[in-house]
C-alpha positions in Angstrom: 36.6 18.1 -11.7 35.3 14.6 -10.9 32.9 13.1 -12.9 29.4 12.8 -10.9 29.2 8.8 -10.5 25.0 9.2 -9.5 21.8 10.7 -10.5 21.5 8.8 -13.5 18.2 8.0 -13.5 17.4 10.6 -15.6 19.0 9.6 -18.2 19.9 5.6 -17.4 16.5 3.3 -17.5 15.9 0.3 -14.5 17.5 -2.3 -15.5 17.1 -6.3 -13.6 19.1 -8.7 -14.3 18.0 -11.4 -16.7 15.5 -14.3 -16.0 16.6 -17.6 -16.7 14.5 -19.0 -20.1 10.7 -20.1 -18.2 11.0 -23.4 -20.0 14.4 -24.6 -18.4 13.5 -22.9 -15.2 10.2 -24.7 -14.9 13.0 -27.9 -14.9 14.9 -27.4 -12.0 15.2 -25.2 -8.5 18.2 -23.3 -9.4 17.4 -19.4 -8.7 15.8 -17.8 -11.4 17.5 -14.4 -11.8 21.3 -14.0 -13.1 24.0 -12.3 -12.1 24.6 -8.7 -12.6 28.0 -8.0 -14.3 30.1 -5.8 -12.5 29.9 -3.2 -15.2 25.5 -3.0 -15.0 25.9 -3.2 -10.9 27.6 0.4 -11.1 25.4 1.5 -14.0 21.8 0.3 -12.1 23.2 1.5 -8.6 24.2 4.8 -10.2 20.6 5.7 -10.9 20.6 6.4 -7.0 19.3 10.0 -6.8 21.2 10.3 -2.9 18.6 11.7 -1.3 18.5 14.0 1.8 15.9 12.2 3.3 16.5 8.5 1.9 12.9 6.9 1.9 14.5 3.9 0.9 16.6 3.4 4.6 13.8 4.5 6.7 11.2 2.1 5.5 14.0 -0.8 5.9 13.4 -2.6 8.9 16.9 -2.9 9.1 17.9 0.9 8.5 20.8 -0.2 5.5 22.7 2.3 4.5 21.3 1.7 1.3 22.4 5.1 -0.5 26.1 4.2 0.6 26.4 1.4 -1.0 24.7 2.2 -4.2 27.6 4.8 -4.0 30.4 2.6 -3.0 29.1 0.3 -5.8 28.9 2.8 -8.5 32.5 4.3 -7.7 33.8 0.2 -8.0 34.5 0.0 -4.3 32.6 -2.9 -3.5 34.9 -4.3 -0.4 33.9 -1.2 1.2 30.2 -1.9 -0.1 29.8 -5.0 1.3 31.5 -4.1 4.2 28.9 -1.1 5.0 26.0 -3.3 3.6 27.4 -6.1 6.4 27.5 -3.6 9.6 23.7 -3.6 9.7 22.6 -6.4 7.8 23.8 -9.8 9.3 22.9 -11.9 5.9 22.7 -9.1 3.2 22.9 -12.2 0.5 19.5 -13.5 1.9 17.7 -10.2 2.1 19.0 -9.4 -1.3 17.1 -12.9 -2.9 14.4 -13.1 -0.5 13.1 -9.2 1.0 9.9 -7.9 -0.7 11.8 -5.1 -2.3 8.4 -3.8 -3.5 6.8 -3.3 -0.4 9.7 -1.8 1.3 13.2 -0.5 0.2 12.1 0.0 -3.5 8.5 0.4 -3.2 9.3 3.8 -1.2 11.9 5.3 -3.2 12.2 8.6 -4.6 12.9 8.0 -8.0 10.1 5.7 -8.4 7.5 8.0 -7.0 8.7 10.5 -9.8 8.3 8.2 -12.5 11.6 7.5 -13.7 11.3 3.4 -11.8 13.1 2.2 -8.7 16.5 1.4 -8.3 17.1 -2.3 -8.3 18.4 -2.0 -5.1 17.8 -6.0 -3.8 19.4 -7.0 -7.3 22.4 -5.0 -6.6 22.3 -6.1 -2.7 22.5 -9.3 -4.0 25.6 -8.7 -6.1 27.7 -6.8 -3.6 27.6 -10.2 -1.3 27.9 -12.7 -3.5 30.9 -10.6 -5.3 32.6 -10.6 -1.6 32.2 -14.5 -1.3 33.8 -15.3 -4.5 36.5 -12.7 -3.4 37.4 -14.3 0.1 36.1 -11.2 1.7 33.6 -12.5 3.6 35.7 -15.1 6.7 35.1 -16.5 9.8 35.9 -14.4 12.7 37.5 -14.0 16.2 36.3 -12.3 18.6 38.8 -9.6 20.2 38.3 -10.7 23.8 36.5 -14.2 25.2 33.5 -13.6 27.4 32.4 -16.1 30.4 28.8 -15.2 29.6 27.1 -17.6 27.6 23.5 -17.5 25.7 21.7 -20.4 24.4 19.3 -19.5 21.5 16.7 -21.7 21.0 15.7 -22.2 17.1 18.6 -21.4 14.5 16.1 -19.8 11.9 17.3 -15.9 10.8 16.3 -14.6 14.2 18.2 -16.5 16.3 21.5 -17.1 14.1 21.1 -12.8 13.5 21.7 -13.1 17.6 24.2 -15.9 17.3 26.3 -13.3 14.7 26.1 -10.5 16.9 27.0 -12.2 20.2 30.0 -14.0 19.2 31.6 -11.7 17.8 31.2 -9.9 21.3 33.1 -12.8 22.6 29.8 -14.6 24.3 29.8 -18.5 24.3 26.8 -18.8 22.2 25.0 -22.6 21.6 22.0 -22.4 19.4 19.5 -25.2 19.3 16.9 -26.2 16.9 14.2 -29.4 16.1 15.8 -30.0 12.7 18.9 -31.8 11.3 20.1 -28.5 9.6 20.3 -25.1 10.5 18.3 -22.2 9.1 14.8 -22.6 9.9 12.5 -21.6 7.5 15.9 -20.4 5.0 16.7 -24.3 4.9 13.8 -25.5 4.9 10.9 -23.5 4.0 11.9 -21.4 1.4 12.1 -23.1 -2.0 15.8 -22.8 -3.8 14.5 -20.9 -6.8 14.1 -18.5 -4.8 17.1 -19.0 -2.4 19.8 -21.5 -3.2 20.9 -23.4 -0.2 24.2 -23.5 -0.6 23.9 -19.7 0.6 22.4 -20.0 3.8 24.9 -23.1 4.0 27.6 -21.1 3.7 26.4 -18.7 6.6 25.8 -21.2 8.9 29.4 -22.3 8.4 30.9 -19.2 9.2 29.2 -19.1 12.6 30.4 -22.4 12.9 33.7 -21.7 12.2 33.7 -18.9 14.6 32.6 -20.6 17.8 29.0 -20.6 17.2 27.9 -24.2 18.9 24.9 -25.9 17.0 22.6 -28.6 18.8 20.3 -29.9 15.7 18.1 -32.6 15.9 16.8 -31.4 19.2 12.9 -30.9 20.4 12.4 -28.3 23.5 10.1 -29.5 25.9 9.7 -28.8 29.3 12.3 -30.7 30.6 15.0 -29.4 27.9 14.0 -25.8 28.6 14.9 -25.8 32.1 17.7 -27.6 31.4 19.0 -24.9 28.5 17.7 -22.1 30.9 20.3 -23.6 33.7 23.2 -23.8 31.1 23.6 -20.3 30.2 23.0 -16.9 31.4 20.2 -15.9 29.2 18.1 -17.6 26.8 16.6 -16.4 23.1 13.4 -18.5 22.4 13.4 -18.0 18.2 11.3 -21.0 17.1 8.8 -19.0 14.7 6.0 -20.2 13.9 5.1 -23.9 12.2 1.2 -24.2 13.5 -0.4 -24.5 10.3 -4.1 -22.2 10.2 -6.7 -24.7 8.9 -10.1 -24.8 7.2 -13.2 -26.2 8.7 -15.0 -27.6 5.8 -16.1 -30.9 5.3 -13.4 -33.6 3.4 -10.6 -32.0 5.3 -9.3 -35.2 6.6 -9.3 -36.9 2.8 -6.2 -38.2 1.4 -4.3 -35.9 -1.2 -5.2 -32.8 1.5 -1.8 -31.2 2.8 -0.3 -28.8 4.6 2.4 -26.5 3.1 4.9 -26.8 5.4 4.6 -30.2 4.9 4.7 -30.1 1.2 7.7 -27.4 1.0 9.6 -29.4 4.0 10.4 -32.6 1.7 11.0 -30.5 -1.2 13.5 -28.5 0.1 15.5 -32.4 2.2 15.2 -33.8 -1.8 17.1 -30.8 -3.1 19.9 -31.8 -0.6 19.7 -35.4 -1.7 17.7 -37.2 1.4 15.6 -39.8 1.2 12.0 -38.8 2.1 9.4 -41.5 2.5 6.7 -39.0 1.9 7.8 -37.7 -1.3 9.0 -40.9 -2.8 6.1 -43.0 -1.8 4.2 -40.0 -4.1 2.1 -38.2 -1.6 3.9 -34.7 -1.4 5.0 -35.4 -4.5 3.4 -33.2 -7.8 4.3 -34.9 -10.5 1.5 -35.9 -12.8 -0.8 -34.4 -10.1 -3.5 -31.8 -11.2 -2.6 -29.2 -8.0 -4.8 -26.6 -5.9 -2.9 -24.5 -3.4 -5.6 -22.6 -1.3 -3.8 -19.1 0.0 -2.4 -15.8 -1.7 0.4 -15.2 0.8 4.3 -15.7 -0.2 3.8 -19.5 0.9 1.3 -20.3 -1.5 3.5 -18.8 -4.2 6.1 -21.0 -3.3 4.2 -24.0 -3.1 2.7 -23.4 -6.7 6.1 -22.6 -7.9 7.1 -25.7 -6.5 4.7 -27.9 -7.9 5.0 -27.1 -11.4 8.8 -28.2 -11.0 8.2 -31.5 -9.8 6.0 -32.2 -13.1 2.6 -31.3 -11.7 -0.4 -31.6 -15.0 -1.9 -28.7 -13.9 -1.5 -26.4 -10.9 -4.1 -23.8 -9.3 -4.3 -21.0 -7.3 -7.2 -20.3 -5.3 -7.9 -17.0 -3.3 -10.6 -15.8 -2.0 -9.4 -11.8 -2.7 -8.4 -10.2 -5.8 -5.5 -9.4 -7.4 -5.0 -6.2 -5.7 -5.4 -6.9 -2.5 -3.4 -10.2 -2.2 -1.0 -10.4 1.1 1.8 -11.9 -1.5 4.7 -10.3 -3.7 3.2 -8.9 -7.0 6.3 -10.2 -8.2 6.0 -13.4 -7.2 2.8 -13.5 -9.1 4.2 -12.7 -12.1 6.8 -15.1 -11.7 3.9 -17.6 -11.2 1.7 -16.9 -14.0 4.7 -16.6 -16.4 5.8 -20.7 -15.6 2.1 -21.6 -16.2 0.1 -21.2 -12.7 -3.3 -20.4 -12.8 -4.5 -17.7 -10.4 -8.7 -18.4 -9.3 -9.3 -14.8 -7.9 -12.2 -14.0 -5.5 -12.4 -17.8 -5.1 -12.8 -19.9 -1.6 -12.8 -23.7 -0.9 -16.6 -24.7 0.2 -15.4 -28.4 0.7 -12.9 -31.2 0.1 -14.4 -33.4 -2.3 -13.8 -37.7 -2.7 -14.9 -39.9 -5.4 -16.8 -42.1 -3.7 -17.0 -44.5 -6.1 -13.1 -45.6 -5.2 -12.4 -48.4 -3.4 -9.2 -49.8 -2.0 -6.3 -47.5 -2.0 -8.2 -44.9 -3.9 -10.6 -44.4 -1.4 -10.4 -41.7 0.7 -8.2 -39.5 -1.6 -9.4 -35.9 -2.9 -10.8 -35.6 -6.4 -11.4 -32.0 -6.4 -12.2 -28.8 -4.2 -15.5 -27.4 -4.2 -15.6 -23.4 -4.7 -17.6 -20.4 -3.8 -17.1 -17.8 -5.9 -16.7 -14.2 -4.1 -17.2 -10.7 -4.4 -15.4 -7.8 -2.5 -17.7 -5.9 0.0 -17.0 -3.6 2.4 -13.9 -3.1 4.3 -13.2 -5.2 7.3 -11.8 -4.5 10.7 -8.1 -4.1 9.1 -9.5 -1.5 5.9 -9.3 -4.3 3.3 -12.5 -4.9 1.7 -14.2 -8.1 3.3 -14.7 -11.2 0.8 -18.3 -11.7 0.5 -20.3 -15.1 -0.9 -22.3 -15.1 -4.2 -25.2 -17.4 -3.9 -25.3 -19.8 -6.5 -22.1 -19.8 -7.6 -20.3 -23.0 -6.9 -18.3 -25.4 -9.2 -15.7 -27.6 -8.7 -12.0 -27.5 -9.6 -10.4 -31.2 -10.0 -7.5 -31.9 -8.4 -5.5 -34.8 -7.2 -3.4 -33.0 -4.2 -4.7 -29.8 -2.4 -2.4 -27.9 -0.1 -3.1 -25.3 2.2 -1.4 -22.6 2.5 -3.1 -20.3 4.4 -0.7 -19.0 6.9 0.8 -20.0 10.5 0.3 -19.7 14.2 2.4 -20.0 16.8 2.8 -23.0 19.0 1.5 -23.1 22.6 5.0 -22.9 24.4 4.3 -22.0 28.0 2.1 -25.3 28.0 4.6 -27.5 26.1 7.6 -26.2 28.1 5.1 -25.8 31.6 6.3 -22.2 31.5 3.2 -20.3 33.1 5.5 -17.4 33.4 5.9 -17.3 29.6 3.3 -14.4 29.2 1.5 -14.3 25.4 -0.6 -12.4 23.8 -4.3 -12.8 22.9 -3.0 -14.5 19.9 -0.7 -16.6 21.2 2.8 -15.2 20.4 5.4 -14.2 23.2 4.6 -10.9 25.0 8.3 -9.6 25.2 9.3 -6.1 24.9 10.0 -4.0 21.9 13.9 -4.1 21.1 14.7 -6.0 23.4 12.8 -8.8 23.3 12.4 -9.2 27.0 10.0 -11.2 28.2 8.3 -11.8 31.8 10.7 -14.5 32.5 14.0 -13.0 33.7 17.3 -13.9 31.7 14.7 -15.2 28.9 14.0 -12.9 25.7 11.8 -13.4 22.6 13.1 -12.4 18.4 11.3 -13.0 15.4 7.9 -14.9 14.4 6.9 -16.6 17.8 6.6 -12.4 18.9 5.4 -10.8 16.0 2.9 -14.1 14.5 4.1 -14.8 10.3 6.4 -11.8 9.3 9.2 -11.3 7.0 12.5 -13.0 7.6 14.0 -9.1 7.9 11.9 -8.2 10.5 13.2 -11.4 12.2 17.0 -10.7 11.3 16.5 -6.7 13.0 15.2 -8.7 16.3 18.0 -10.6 16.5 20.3 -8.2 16.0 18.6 -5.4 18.6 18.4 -8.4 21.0 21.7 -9.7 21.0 22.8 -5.9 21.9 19.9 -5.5 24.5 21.6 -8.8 26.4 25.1 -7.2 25.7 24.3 -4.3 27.5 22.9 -6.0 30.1 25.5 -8.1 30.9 27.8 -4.8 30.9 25.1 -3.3 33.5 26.6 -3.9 37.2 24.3 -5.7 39.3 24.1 -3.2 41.7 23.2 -0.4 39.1 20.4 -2.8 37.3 18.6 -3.7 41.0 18.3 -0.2 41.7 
């Protein structure tokens, strides 16, 4: 009889992989997890309980088959692990670094619930990918049969190049275009490489590449471009997320030293891949031998602080006006935080943006220090969380020498920038398209990822993408005839 490879928790503890020594990660932007060893990947995946009812796949926005390849792994067949992982999940590498495994997959699965801790299913995600890179498993590919269709995708963040995957290798002639010099979108350029090494999303955007994906970089949409994208192919994908920054209405706002995060994170990310940024080597997004306030609690800010204290930064802050407990972040990206030396200001919010006014020359101007309320929780607000309420009396100020806010993003005004009236949005601005499909008001022209739902995960953006691409698919199949009537 066959030894039962699973339901191991019982007996086999959660085990992630190693963190890199703080001190030599606080150094660099090298990720900051190892490798698992092929031997812990089947022992950690093992602990899989195989449910009937797999919490863990339903409350993926993706659907993985997330108890087959725990299974695959833990038998040693990872080929056929990666290979289910990759028929629902166009970058299971990314997700595996980069998902908030805590909020969804692992925060919901059975094991946990009962005590005995989650698998570590993004760590073993991770492996399964990364194992079928350095095997030659994962290729560029050719489509069985060329299409005459063709689909221009406008942004070449995880939405769009999800779409991109899935088209081509239907055989549509796919060109995606984007504002930046590289593609990837917020994977290139937003996300720090501790937390996802570039080389990886690199390596993706190759493949597509080398399968007949077309990439325009360097290329801003406006109203003129649009039309002239729209007349090029048969449908478009608008994918641009969203890169308005949210501000703060406080006085000082305009001082020197006062950033934005996308900013900040932007020229960190083009030094890691050796350019030469004006902004970062003339010092102003620059950290080092700055004291540092980030104002936010989301995933951004947490990159930004992690950020700052690797470029050499005196002293970095965290300001937010919740608790602990009720911040939009990754608890684990807290812990990561506070373990290389952040400081977290809970129940704290910026009153103003102060200057020494004392400076003159090239030192006037510049921000000193951020003045603070200090907070207390009240009663919940219109979304259930407790609303952060002002204690009189209670302000003080925290030094600092570059402030950067990080306090979420909004989406562009596209129908005025591309004169697209037709481009219906919603009260807050984002694309009214259709769920699934992504279809907007506008016909031949659909809608994925952050510019339709405002700021969300880069899963959520990778699953429109995906149901997109197969929404045009099918519509392209559709006779004309049939889809008029």
């Amino acid at each position: 009889m066959a030894k039962q490879p699973m339901l191991k928790f019982v007996h086999v503890d959660r085990d992630m992989p190693e963190k890199r020594d703080v001190t030599k990660r606080r150094e660099d932007f090298r990720e900051i997890y190892a490798e698992y060893a092929s031997a812990k990947a089947a022992e950690q995946a093992s602990r899989c309980s195989q449910c009937g009812v797999p919490y863990c796949q339903s409350h993926c926005p993706l659907h993985n088959n997330i108890p087959d390849w725990l299974r695959l792994t833990a038998e040693g067949r990872l080929r056929e692990a990666y290979e289910t992982s990759q028929a629902t999940n166009t970058f299971p590498e990314i997700c595996g670094r980069i998902c908030p495994q805590d909020r969804l997959c692992e925060g919901n699965c059975v094991i946990e619930q009962s005590g005995h801790g989650t698998v570590t299913i993004g760590s073993v995600e991770k492996y399964i990918t990364d194992t079928a890179w350095e095997e030659g498993w994962v290729t560029s590919f050719t489509p069985a049969q060329e299409r005459t269709e063709s689909v221009g995708i406008i942004g070449a963040g995880p939405g769009g190049l999800a779409a991109a995957d899935v088209l081509r290798r239907a055989g549509v002639q796919v060109t995606v275009y984007d504002r930046y010099d590289r593609a990837g979108g917020l994977l290139t350029y937003g996300i720090p490489g501790f937390k996802l090494e570039k080389d990886v999303v690199m390596r993706r955007v190759e493949q597509l590449q080398q399968s007949g994906v077309v990439f325009e970089t360097n290329c801003d949409v406006d109203a003129a471009r649009f039309e002239e994208i729209r007349g090029a192919h048969d449908a478009v994908i608008i994918a641009t997320g969203v890169y308005k920054s949210r501000d703060l209405e406080i006085p000082g706002t305009g001082a020197t030293g006062v950033e934005e995060a996308i900013d900040y994170l932007t020229v960190s990310n083009r030094k890691s891949f050796g350019d030469e940024v004006a902004e970062f080597d003339d010092g102003r997004l620059n950290a080092e031998g700055k004291r540092v306030v980030v104002i936010g609690g989301g995933d951004t800010a947490m990159d930004c602080v992690r950020t700052a204290i690797r470029q050499g930064a005196v002293s970095v802050k965290c300001l937010y006006r919740r608790d602990r407990a009720n911040m939009p972040g990754s608890q684990r990206e807290v812990a990561n935080a506070e373990e290389e030396g952040i400081v977290f200001e809970w129940l704290s919010a910026p009153k103003a943006f102060v200057t020494d006014l004392r400076a003159e020359g090239d030192e006037a101007g510049k921000v000193s220090g951020v003045r603070v309320h200090k907070m207390r929780l009240g009663a919940p607000d219109a979304s259930g969380r407790r609303a952060p309420e002002l204690i009189e009396g209670s302000d003080y100020t925290e030094e600092a020498d570059l402030v950067i806010k990080a306090l979420g993003f909004e989406p562009e005004d596209l129908p005025n920038m591309w004169d697209q009236p037709e481009l219906k949005v919603t009260r807050w601005g984002t694309i009214r398209a259709e769920y699934e499909t992504g279809a907007t008001a506008m016909p031949g022209v659909y809608a994925v990822g952050d510019i339709v739902r405002g700021a969300s995960l880069v899963v959520w953006a990778i699953c429109d993408g995906r149901d997109c691409a197969s929404a045009i698919l099918a519509d392209f199949d559709t006779p004309k005839a049939v889809a008029a009537e």
